[in-house]
Legacy VTK file of the C-alpha trace (Angstrom):
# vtk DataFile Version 3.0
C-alpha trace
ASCII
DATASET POLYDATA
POINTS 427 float
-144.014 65.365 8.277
-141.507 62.465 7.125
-141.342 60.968 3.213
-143.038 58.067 4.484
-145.858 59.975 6.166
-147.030 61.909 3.074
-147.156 59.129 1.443
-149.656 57.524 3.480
-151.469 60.194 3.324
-151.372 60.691 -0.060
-152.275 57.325 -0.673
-154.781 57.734 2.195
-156.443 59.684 -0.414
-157.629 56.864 -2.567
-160.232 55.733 -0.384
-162.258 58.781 -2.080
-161.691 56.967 -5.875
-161.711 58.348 -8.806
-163.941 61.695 -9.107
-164.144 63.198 -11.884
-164.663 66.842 -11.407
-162.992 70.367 -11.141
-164.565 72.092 -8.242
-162.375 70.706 -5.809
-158.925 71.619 -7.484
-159.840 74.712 -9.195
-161.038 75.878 -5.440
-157.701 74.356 -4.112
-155.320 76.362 -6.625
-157.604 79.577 -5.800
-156.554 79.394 -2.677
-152.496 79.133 -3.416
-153.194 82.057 -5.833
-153.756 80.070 -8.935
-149.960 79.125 -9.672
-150.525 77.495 -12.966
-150.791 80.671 -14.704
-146.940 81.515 -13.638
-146.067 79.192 -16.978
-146.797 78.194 -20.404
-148.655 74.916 -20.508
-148.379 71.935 -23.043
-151.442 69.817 -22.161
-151.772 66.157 -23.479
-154.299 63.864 -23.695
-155.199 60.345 -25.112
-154.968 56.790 -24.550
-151.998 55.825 -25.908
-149.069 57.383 -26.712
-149.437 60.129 -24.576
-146.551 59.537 -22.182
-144.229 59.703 -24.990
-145.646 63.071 -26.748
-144.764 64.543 -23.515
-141.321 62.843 -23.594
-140.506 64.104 -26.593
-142.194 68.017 -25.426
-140.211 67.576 -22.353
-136.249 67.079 -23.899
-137.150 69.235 -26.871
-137.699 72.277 -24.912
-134.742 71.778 -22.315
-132.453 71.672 -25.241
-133.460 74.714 -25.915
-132.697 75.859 -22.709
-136.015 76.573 -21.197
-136.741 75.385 -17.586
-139.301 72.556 -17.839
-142.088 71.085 -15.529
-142.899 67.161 -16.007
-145.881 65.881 -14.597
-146.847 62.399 -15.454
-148.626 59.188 -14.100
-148.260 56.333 -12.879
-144.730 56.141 -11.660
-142.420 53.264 -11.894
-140.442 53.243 -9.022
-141.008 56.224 -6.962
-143.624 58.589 -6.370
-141.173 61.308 -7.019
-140.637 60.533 -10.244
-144.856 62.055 -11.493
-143.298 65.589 -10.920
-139.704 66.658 -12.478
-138.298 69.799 -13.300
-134.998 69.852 -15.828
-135.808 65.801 -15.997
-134.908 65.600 -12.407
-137.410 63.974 -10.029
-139.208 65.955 -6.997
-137.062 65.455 -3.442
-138.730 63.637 -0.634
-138.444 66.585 1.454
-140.034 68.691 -0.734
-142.997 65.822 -1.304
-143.599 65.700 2.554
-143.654 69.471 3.084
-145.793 70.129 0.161
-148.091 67.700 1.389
-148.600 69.302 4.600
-148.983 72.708 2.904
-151.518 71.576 1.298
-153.637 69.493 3.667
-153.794 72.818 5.976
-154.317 74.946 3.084
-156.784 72.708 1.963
-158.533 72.447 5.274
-161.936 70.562 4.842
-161.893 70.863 1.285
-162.063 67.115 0.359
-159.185 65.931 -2.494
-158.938 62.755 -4.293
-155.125 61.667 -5.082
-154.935 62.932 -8.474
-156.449 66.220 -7.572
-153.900 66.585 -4.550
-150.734 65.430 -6.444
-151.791 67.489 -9.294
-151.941 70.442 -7.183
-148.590 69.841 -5.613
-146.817 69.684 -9.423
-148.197 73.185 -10.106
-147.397 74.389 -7.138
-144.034 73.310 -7.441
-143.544 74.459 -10.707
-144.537 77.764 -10.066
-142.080 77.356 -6.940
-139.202 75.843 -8.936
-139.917 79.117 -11.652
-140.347 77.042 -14.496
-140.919 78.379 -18.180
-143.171 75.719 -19.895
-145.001 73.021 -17.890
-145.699 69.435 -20.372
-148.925 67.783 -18.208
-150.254 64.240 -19.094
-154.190 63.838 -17.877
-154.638 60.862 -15.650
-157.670 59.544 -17.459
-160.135 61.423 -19.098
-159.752 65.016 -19.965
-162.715 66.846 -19.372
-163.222 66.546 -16.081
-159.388 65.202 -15.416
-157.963 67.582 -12.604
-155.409 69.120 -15.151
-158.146 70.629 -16.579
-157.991 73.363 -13.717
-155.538 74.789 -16.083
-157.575 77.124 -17.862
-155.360 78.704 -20.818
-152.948 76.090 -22.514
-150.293 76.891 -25.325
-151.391 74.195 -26.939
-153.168 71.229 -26.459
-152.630 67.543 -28.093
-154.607 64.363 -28.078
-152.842 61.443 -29.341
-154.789 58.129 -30.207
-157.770 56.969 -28.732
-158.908 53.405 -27.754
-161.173 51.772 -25.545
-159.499 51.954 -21.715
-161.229 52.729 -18.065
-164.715 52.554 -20.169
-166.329 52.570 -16.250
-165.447 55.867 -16.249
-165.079 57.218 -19.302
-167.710 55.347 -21.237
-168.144 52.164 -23.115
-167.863 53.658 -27.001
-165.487 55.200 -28.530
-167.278 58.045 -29.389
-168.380 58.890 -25.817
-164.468 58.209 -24.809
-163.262 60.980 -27.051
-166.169 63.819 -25.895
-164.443 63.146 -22.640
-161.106 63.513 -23.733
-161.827 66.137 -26.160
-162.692 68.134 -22.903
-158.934 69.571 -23.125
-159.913 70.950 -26.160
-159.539 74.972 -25.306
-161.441 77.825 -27.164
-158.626 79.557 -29.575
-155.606 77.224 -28.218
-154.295 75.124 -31.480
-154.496 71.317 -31.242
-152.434 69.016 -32.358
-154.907 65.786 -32.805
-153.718 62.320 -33.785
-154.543 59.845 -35.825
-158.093 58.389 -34.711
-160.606 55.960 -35.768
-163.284 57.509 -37.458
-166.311 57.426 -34.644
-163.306 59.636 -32.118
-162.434 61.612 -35.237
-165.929 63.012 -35.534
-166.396 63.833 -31.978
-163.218 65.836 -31.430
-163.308 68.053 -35.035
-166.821 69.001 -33.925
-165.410 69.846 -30.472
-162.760 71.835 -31.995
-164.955 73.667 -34.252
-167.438 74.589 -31.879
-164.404 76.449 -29.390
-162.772 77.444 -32.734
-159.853 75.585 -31.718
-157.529 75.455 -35.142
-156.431 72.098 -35.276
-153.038 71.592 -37.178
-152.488 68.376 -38.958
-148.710 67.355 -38.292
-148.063 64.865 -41.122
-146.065 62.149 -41.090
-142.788 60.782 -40.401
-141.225 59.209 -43.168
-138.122 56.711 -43.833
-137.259 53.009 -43.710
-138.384 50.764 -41.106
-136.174 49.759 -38.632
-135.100 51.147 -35.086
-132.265 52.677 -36.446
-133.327 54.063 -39.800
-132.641 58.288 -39.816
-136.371 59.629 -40.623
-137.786 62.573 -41.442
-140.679 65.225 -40.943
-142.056 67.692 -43.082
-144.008 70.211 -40.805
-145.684 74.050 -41.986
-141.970 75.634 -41.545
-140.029 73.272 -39.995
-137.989 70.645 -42.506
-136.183 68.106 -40.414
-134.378 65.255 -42.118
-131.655 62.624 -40.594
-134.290 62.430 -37.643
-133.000 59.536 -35.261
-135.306 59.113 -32.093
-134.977 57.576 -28.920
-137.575 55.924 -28.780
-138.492 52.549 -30.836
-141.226 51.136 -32.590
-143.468 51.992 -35.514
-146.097 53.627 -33.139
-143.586 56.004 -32.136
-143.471 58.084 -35.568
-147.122 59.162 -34.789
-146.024 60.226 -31.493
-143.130 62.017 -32.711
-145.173 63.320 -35.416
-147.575 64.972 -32.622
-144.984 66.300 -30.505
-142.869 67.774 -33.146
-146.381 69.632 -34.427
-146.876 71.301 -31.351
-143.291 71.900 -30.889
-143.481 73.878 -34.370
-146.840 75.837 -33.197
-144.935 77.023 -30.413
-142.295 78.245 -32.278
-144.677 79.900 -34.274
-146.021 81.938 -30.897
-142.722 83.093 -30.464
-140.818 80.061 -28.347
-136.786 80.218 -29.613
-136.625 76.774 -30.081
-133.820 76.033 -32.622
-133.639 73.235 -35.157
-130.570 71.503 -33.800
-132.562 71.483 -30.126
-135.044 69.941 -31.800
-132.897 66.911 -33.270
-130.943 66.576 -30.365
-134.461 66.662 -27.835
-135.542 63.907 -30.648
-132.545 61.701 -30.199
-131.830 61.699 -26.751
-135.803 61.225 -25.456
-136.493 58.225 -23.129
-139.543 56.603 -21.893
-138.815 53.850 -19.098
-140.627 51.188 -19.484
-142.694 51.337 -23.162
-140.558 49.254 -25.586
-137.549 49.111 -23.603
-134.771 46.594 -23.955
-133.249 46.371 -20.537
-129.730 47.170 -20.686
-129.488 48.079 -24.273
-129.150 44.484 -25.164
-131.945 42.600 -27.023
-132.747 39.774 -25.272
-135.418 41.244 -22.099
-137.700 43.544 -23.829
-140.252 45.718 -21.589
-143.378 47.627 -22.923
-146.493 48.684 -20.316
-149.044 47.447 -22.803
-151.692 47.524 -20.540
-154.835 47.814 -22.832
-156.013 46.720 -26.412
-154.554 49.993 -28.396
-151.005 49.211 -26.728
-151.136 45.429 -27.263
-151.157 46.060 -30.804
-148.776 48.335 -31.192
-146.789 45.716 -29.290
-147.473 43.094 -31.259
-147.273 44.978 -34.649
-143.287 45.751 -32.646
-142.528 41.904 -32.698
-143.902 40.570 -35.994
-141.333 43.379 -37.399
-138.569 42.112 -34.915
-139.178 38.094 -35.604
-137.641 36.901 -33.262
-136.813 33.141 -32.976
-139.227 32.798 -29.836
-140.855 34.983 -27.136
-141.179 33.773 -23.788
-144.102 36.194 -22.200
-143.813 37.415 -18.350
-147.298 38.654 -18.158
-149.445 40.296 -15.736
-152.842 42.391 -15.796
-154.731 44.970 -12.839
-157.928 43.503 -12.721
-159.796 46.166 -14.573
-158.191 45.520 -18.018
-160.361 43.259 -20.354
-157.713 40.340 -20.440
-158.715 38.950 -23.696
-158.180 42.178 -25.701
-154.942 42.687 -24.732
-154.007 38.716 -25.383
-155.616 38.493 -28.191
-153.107 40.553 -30.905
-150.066 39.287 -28.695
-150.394 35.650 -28.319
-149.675 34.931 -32.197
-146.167 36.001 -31.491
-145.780 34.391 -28.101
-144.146 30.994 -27.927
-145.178 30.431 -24.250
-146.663 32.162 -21.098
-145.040 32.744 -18.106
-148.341 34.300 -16.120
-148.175 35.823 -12.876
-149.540 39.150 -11.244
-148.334 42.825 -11.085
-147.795 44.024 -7.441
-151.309 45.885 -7.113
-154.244 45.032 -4.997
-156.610 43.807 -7.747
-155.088 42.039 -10.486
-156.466 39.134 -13.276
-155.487 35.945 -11.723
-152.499 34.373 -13.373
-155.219 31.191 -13.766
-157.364 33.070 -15.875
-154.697 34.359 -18.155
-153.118 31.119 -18.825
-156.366 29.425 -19.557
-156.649 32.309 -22.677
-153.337 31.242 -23.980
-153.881 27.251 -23.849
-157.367 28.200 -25.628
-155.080 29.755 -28.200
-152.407 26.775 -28.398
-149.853 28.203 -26.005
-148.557 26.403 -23.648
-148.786 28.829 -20.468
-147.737 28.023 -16.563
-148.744 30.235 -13.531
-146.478 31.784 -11.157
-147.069 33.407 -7.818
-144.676 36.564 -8.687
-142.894 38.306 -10.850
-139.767 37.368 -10.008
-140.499 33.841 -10.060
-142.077 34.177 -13.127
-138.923 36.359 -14.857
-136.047 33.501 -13.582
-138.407 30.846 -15.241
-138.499 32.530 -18.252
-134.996 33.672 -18.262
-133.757 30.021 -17.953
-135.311 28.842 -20.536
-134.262 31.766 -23.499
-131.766 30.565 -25.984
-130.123 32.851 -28.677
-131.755 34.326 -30.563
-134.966 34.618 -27.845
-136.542 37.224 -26.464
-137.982 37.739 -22.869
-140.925 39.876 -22.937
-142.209 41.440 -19.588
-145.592 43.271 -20.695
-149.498 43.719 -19.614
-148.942 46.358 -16.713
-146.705 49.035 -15.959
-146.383 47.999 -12.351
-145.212 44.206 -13.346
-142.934 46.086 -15.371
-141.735 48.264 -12.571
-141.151 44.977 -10.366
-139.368 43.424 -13.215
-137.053 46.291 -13.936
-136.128 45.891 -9.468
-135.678 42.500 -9.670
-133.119 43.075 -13.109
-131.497 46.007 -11.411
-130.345 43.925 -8.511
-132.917 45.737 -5.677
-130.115 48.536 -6.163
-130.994 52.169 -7.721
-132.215 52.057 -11.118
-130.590 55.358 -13.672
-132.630 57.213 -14.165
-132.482 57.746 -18.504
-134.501 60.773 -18.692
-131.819 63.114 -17.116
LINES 1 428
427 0 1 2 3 4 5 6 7 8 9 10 11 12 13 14 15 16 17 18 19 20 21 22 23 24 25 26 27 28 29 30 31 32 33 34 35 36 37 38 39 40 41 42 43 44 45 46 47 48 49 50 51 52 53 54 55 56 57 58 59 60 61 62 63 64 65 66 67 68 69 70 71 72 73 74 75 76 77 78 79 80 81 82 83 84 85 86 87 88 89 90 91 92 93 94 95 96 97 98 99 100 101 102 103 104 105 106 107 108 109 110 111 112 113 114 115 116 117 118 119 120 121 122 123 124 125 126 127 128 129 130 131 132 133 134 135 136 137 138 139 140 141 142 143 144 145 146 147 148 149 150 151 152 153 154 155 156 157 158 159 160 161 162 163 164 165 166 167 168 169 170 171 172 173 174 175 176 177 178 179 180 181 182 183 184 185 186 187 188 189 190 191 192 193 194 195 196 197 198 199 200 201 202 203 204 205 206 207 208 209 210 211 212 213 214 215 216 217 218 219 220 221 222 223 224 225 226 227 228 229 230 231 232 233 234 235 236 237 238 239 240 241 242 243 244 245 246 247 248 249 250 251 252 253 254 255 256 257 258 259 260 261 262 263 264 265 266 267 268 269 270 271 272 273 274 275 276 277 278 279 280 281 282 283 284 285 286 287 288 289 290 291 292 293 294 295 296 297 298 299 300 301 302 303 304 305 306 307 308 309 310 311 312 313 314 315 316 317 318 319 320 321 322 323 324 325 326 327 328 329 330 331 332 333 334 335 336 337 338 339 340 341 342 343 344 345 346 347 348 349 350 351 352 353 354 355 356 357 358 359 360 361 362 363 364 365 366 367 368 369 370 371 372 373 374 375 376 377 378 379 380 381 382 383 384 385 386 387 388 389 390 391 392 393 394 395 396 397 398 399 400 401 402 403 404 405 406 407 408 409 410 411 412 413 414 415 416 417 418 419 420 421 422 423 424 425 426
């Protein structure tokens, strides 16, 4: 079976949705002898934030010298790049024969996407004789395929919003019981700072598995992107802290990952202090508060529902710039008006288009929100078009913003790089 192949089938997959369950995969790793038990296991959850935790897991530990399994979603780019080992992305090859492994092993045994794809990153883990494998859930938690893995180090759930409420529910409260499901009786978690309705829910959850939940403080120091900070764990002291990834948002995130970071050191993990720093400070994240080419004029962030607009729009009132012109596209699922609505006070005009999916918020509908809130908006038929517009029109001091969905940031990131390979910065 060819690349191109496996992917079809893979995608093929989709036509079964989104099931939530863990029959199917538990069944399917049975059969391949249950490799995720070859490894330690860092499991994250949340809604935001989540991507980065396991980021920042990721580089800390291969400083240290430990062998590490990545396994996130979406992708940006490539399919590949959902399952790394040592920050380097899955070959095609290996993609198309695990994929026919796996449809004979699996037989009749029906799979979703996630469950399949999941299956293949443990598998190749196992294969690949990792140490430690750092997974992100896909939505929920509870019944989120990598919840098949059964015996964590250490689990973490960073903040919790309002996101896929079709599936996960429409409160807050009913959001986190579903997270919370990666909650593991007698495996610490690391739990993030929550509004008070999610708070409730997941303490209760943690008490009732007698899950000891470790509070990991704060980061502390100056605002700015390049301020040195610090954090103040149960052990650890670690000043002159300088990470690679920007915003406010991100010390909370940091915060998490460096608490379960210290927990494993506690179980025994050599994981010295100047791994930790240097994990810390050379951590990237493609694509969430990103200025393209280390310049500051085309700034890139996947805020794609109401927590993340915030946090982007908390990003700019600290950056002031003179005027943002806003590329923006939403999948048709998001609630359009929740993720405008913290942004467009910052925005100076819209630029609206669509992200290269199948069901996305037409661009009509999004620039109607912003002339409702006094911003002059124009529609586009693609990102590209929508990007040169923008880009024409920036003077110094401007910024470009490209934001609303990971995959209009994905085509936006292409169209910068030329159509030529992108670097990939978390080698």
């Amino acid at each position: 079976m060819a690349y191109r192949e496996s992917l079809d089938y893979l995608y093929g997959l989709q036509k079964f949705g989104i099931k939530l369950g863990l029959e199917n995969i538990r069944a399917l790793l049975d059969r391949f002898g249950h490799p995720e038990r070859a490894y330690g296991v860092i499991h994250v959850a949340g809604s935001n934030g989540k991507g980065s935790v396991c980021a920042y897991l990721d580089r800390i530990l291969r400083e240290a010298g430990l062998r590490v399994g990545l396994y996130t979603s979406p992708h940006l780019h490539s399919f590949t790049e959902r399952i790394r080992v040592n920050g380097v992305p899955i070959k095609e090859t290996r993609v198309a024969a695990y994929t026919e492994e796996l449809r004979r092993v699996a037989g009749s045994l029906p799979s979703t996407f996630f469950e399949f794809t999941t299956a293949m990153a443990l598998l190749h883990f196992q294969r690949e004789g990792v140490d430690f494998a750092v997974l992100e859930t896909g939505m929920g938690g509870r019944l989120d395929a990598t919840n098949a893995v059964e015996s964590p180090r250490v689990t973490v759930i960073t903040s919790i919003c309002r996101d896929h409420a079709g599936h996960l529910g429409g409160d807050l409260a009913t959001i986190a019981g579903e997270k919370g499901g990666i909650i593991k009786s007698g495996v610490p978690l690391v739990l993030g700072r929550q509004a008070p309705e999610a708070d409730q829910v997941l303490r209760a959850l943690a008490r009732e598995r007698q899950a000891p939940i470790r509070a990991c403080g704060s980061v502390l120091g100056p605002e700015g992107d390049d301020a040195p900070l610090s954090w103040h764990g149960r052990d650890w002291i670690l000043e002159g802290l300088r990470p690679g990834l920007l915003g406010a948002h991100q010390r909370d995130n940091l915060a998490l990952a460096l608490g379960a970071a210290e927990i494993l050191a506690e179980q025994g993990l050599p994981l010295p202090l100047a791994s930790v720093h240097a994990g810390i400070a050379r951590t990237r994240w493609p694509g969430r508060l990103e200025w393209w080419g280390g310049q500051r004029r085309i700034l890139l962030d996947g805020a794609h529902n109401e927590g993340g607009a915030a946090v982007l729009a908390d990003y700019l009132r600290h950056l002031a710039p003179r005027a943002v012109h806003w590329v923006v596209g939403l999948k048709g699922d998001k609630e359009a008006s929740a993720i405008l609505s913290p942004l467009l006070p910052w925005v100076t005009e819209l630029y609206c288009t669509v992200p290269p999916v199948e069901e996305a918020v037409s661009p009509e509908t999004l620039a109607r929100l912003g002339r409702d809130a006094g911003r002059p908006a124009r529609v586009f038929v693609c990102c590209a078009e929508a990007l040169e517009a923008a880009l024409d029109e920036q003077r110094p001091g401007e910024i470009v913003l490209v934001a609303g969905s990971l995959f209009l940031v994905a085509a936006a990131r292409e169209y910068l790089a030329g159509g030529g390979p992108i670097a990939d910065p978390l080698l």
